[in-house]
C-alpha positions in Angstrom: 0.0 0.0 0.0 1.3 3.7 -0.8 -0.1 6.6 1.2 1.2 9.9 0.0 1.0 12.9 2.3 1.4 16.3 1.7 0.7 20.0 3.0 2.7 23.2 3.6 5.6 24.1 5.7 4.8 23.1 9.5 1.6 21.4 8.5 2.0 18.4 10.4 2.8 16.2 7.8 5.5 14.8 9.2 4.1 13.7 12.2 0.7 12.4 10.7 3.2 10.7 8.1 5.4 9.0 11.7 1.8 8.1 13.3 0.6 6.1 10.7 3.9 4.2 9.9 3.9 3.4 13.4 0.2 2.9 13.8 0.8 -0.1 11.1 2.3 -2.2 13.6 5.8 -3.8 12.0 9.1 -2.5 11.9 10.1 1.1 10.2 12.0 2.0 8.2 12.6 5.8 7.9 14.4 6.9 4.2 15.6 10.0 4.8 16.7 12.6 1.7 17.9 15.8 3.9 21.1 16.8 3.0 22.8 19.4 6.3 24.2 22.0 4.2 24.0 24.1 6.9 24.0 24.7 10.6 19.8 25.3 10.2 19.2 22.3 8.4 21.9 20.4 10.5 19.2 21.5 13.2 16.2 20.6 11.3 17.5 17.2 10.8 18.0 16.5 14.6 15.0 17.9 15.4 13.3 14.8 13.2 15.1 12.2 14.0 14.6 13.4 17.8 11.0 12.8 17.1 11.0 9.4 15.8 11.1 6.5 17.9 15.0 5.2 19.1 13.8 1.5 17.2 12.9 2.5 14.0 16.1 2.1 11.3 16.7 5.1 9.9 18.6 4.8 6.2 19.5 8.5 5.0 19.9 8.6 1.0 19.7 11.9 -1.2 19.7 10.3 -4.4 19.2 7.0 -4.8 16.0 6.6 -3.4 14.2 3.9 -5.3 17.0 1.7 -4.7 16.9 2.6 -0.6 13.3 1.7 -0.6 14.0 -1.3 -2.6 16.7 -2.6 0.2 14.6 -1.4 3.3 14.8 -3.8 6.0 11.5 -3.4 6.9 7.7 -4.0 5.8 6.8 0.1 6.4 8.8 2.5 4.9 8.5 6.1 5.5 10.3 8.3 2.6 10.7 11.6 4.7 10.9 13.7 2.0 9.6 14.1 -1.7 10.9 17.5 -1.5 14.5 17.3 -0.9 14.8 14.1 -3.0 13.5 16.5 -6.2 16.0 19.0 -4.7 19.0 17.1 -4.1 18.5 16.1 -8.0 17.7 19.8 -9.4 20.4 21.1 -7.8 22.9 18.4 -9.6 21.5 19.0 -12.9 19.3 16.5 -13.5 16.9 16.8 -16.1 13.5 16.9 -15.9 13.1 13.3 -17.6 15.3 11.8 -15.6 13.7 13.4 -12.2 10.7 12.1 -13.7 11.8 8.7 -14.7 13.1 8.1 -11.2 10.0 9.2 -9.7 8.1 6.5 -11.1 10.8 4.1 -10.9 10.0 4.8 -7.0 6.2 4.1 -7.4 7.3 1.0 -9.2 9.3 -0.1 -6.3 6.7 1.2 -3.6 4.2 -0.8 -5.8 6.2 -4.1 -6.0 7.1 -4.4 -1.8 4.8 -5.8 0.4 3.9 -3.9 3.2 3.3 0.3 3.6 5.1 2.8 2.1 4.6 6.2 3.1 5.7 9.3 0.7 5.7 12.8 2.5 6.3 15.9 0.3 5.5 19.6 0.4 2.7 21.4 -1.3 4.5 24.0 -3.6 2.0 25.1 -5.9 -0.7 27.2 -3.6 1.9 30.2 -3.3 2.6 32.8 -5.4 4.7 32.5 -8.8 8.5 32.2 -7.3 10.4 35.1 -8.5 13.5 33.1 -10.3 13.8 30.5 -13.1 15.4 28.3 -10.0 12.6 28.3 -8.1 9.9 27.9 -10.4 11.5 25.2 -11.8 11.4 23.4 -8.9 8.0 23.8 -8.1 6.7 22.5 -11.8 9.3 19.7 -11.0 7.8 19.0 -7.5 4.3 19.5 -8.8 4.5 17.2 -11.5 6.0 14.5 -8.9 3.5 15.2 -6.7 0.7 14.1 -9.2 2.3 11.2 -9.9 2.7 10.1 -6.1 -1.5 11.3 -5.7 -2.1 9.1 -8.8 -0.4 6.2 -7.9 -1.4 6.3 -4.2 -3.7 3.8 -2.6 -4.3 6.6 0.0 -3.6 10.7 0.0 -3.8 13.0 2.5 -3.3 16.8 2.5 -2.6 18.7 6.3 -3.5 22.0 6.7 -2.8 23.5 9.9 -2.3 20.1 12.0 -5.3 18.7 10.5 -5.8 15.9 7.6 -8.2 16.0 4.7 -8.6 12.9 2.6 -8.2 13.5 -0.8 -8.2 10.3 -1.9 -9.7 7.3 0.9 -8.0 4.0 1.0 -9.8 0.5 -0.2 -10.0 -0.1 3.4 -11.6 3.6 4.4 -14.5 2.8 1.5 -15.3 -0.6 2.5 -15.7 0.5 6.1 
């Protein structure tokens, strides 16, 4: 099963993503993309693994993402996040076929493993027009990722100020 979340900055998603992989009941497995380029996201980055639980394994992997979630030890994964994954590869030039290509070759993988597979990412496309080629690049980049994750999902949720709205209910939400 995929569930996607997503919502802004300091939405929550996050920690809605953590309660539900540890609500599944198995092992975690939390795939990391942050890269600590500086002191504030050095910060950031202890600040969530702080929050998750001491037993979860945490595998940290800017790039090669599909291949992490392919060799996670565990039936849950959480990929913590979307965001910085389509980051890490903008800012090394990929193109946008390849970011694209190795966005699905993710779904493929999350499709294929047994268990859940969680996929957080930011909501970029509710703001204003970015000022710079740079940064509305990234957001068409992000956005078009983004649809793919939603499409592919079995379950997506969007948080808006702590609290989640079900854009798209699981199997298991219908049938109840």
């Amino acid at each position: 099963m995929i569930l996607y979340v997503t919502g802004g900055a300091r939405s929550g998603k996050s920690s809605f993503a953590e309660a539900r992989a540890a609500a599944s009941g198995g092992a975690v497995t939390y795939l990391a993309t942050a890269q600590a380029f500086d002191a504030e996201m050095t910060t950031r980055i202890g600040r969530h693994r702080a929050d998750r639980p001491a037993h979860w394994t945490t595998v940290e992997e800017p790039l090669d993402v599909p291949r992490a979630l392919r060799d996670a030890p565990t039936p849950t994964v959480l990929l913590d996040c979307l965001s910085l994954w389509v980051s890490n590869m903008l800012l090394l030039d990929w193109t946008d076929e390849a970011m694209l290509e190795a966005a699905d070759e993710l779904l493929n993988t999350a499709r294929a493993r047994p268990g859940l597979t969680v996929l957080v990412s930011n909501e970029v496309g509710l703001g204003i027009v970015p000022d710079n080629a740079l940064a509305r690049h990234y957001r068409d980049v992000l956005g078009w990722v983004n649809q793919r994750c939603a499409a592919a999902s079995d379950e997506a949720i969007f948080l808006v100020s702590g609290l989640p709205l079900q854009l798209k209910p699981s199997k298991e939400f219908h049938e109840s």
